[in-house]
N, C-alpha and C positions, 0 to 999 in steps of 0.2 A: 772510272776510266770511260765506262761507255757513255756515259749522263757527258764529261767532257768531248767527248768524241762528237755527240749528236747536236752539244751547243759548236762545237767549232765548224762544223758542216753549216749549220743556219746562221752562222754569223753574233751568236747570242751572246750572253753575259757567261764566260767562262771560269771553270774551279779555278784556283788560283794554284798555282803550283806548290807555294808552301803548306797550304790546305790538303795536298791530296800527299808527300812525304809525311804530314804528321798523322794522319789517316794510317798511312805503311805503319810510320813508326810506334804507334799506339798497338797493335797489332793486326793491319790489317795488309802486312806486307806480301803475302801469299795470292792474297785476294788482287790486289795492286798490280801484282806481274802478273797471273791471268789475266786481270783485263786489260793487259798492256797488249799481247799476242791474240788474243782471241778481240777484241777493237784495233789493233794494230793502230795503236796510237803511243805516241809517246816512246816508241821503240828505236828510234833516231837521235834520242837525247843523249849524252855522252851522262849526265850526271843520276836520270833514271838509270840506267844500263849499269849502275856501278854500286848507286845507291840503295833502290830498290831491293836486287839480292842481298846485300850486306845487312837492313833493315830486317829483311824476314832470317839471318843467321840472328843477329839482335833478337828477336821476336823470339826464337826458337830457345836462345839462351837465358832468357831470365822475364819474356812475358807469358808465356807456353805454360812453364813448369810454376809460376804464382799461383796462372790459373788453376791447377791443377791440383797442386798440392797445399796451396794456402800460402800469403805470405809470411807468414809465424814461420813454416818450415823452409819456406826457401831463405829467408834471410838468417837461419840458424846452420842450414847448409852451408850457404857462403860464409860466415864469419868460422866454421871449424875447416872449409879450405881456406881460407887464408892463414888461419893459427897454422894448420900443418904444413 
């Protein structure tokens, strides 16, 4: 967001908006909305402001806990919540 910010200032070749959602989405949606507020860029967009949180809930729910516990356990997890 601030790399975007500082080419929109000088008029430069800009991230592409679908490039910085899959960014969020891969998990770097945390990161995304700090440098939304802290560049106050992009804070304006109805579909950042909607999408970005919902990405770092996503994040939180099934790319978080991969990382963390391996995907062998998270996908064994999921498949006995869903049995139950």
């Amino acid at each position: 967001m601030l790399y975007d910010k500082k080419q929109a200032k000088l008029s430069q070749q800009r991230i592409p908006e679908k490039r910085l959602f899959l960014v969020a989405a891969l998990g770097g949606a945390l990161g995304s909305f700090i440098g939304m507020q802290v560049a106050r860029h992009k804070t304006k967009h109805w579909n950042f402001l909607i999408f970005i949180p919902f990405l770092f809930v996503l994040n939180l729910v099934i790319i978080y806990p991969m990382a963390i516990f391996g995907i062998n356990y998270w996908i064994t997890y999921v498949i006995h919540f869903l049995i139950a």
